[in-house]
TORKOL-4160 file (C-alpha; in steps of 0.2 Angstrom, whole numbers, padded with zeros to 4 digits, m for minus):
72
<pt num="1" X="m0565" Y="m0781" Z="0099"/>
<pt num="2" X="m0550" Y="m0791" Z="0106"/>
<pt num="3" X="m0561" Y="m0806" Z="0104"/>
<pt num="4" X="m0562" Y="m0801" Z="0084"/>
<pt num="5" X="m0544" Y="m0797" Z="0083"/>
<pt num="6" X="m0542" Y="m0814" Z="0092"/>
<pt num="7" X="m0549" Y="m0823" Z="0078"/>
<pt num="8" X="m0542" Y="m0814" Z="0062"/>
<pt num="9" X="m0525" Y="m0819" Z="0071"/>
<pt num="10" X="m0528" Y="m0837" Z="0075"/>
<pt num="11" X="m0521" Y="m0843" Z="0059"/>
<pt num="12" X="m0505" Y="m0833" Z="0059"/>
<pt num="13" X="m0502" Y="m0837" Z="0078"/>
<pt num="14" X="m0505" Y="m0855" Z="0074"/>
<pt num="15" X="m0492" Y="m0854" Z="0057"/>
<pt num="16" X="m0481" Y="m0847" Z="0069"/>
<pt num="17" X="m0480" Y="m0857" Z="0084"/>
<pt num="18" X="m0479" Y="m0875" Z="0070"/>
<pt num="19" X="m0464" Y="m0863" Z="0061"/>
<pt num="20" X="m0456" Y="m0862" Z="0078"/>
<pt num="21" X="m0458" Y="m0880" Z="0083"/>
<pt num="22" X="m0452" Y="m0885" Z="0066"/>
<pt num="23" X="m0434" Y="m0872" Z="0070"/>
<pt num="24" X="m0432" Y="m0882" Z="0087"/>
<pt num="25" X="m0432" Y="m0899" Z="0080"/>
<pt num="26" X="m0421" Y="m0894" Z="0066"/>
<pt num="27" X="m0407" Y="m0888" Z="0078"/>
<pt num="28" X="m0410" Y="m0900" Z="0088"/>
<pt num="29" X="m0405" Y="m0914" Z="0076"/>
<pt num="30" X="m0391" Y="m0904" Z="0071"/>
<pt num="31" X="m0385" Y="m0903" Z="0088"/>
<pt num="32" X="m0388" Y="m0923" Z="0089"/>
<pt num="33" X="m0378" Y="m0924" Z="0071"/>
<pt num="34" X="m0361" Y="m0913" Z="0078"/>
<pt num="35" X="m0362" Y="m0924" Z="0091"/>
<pt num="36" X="m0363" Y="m0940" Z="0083"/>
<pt num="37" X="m0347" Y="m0935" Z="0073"/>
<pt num="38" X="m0335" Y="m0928" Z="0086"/>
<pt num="39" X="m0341" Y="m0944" Z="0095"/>
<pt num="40" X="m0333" Y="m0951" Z="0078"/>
<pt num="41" X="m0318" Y="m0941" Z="0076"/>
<pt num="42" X="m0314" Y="m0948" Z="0096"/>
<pt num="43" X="m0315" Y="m0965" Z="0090"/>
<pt num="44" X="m0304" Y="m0962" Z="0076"/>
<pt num="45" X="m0290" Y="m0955" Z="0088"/>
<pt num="46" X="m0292" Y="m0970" Z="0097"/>
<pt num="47" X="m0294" Y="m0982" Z="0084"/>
<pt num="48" X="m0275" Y="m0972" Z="0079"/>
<pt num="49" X="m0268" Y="m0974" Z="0096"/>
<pt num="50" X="m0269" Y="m0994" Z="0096"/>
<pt num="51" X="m0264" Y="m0993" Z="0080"/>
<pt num="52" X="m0279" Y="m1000" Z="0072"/>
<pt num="53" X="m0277" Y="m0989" Z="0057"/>
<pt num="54" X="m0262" Y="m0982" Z="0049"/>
<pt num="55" X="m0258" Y="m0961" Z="0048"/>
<pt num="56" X="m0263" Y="m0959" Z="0031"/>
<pt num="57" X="m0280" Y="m0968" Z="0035"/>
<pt num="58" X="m0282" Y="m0959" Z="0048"/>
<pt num="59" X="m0281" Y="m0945" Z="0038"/>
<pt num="60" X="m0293" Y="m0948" Z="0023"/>
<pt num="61" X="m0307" Y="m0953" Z="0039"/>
<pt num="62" X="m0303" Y="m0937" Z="0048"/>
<pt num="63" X="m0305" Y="m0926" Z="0032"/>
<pt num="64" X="m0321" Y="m0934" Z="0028"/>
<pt num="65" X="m0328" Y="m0930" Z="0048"/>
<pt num="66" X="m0323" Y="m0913" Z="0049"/>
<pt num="67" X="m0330" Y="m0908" Z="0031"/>
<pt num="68" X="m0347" Y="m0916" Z="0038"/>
<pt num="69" X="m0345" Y="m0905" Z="0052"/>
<pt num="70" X="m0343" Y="m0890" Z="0044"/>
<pt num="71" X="m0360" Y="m0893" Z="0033"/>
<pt num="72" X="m0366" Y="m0890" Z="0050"/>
């Protein structure tokens, strides 16, 4: 009987464990993505520390950054 009920499953089992991988690899390259833009954000502190870029550019980049975190 559990051999039966093994393959009525099999379908569904296998649905769910490509659905679960799926969900890992999506978070995962969200995690790589709010990485990649606080990585960002600290280059543009730098950048305003040596005075590459001006307060007001600074500004507009940071705004840009932390609205594309926040889609996370």
């Amino acid at each position: 009987m559990f051999f039966v009920d093994d393959l009525v499953m099999s379908p569904f089992k296998g649905f769910l464990f490509i659905a679960k991988e799926v969900a890992k690899a999506v978070e995962q390259q969200k995690e790589q993505d709010r990485a990649d833009v606080m990585s960002q954000l600290s280059g543009l502190h730098a950048k305003l520390e040596s005075g590459e870029i001006d307060e007001d550019e600074f500004d507009s980049l940071e705004a840009e950054l932390l609205d594309r975190l926040e889609q996370f």
